[in-house]
N, C-alpha and C positions, 0 to 999 in steps of 0.2 A: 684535775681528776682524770682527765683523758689519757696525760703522757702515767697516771700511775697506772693505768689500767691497760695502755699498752703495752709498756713492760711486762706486767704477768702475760701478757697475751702472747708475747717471745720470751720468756722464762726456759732457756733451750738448757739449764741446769736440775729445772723440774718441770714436767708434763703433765703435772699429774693437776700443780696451778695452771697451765694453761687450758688445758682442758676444762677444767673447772671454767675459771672465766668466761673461756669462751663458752661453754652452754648455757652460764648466767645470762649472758648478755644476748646471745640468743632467744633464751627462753620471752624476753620482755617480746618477741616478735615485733620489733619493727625496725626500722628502717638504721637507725641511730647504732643499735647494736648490731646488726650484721654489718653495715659501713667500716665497724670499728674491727669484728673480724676479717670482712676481708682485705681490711686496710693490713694487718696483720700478716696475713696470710700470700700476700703478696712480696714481703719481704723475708717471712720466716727461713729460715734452715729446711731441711729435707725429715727430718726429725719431726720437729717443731710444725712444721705445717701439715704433718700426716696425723699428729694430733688435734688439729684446730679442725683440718677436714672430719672427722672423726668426730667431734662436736656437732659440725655439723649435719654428719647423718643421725646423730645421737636425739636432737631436739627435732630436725625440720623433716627426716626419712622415716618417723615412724607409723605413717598413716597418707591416704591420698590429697585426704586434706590439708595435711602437713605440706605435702608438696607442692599443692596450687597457693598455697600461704608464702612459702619459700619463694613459687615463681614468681609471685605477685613483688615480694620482695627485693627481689635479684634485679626485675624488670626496671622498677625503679632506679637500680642504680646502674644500669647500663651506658647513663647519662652520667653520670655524676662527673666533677670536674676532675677528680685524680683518676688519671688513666690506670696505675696499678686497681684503683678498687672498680673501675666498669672493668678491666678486664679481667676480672674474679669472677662480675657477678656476670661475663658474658658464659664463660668456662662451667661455672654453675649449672647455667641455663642453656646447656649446649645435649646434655642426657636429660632434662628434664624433659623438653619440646618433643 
């Protein structure tokens, strides 16, 4: 399930499924789906990743609370063992602080 859902999540032929996806997977707010966007998001296109960012001001920037939700999320993966997804969610959590 993971590699189908990565795929839409670099769909660099439609943005319209990654976007989608990714604010699905966002929207569950936790830890599993933002890993998977910025797993994403770390290898996208220029394209491709200006919509996944986009998702994510779309679900986690539209309220204060929204954001301390996000930090809370990002902070978590600051650790995480693939260096591409802490260093999303350090880059994340770089305007939020």
């Amino acid at each position: 399930m993971s590699e189908v859902l990565h795929r839409l999540l670099l769909d660099g032929r439609d943005t319209f499924v990654t976007q989608e996806t990714a604010e699905a997977l966002l929207g569950r707010w936790d830890v599993l789906g933002l890993r998977m966007v910025l797993a994403a998001l770390a290898s996208a296109d220029d394209d491709t990743g200006d919509h996944l960012d986009a998702a994510i001001l779309n679900v986690c920037g539209q309220s204060e609370e929204d954001g301390e939700r996000l930090t809370a999320l990002c902070s978590a993966l600051t650790s995480d063992e693939d260096d591409a997804v802490s260093g999303e969610a350090r880059r994340i959590l770089g305007p939020l602080r």
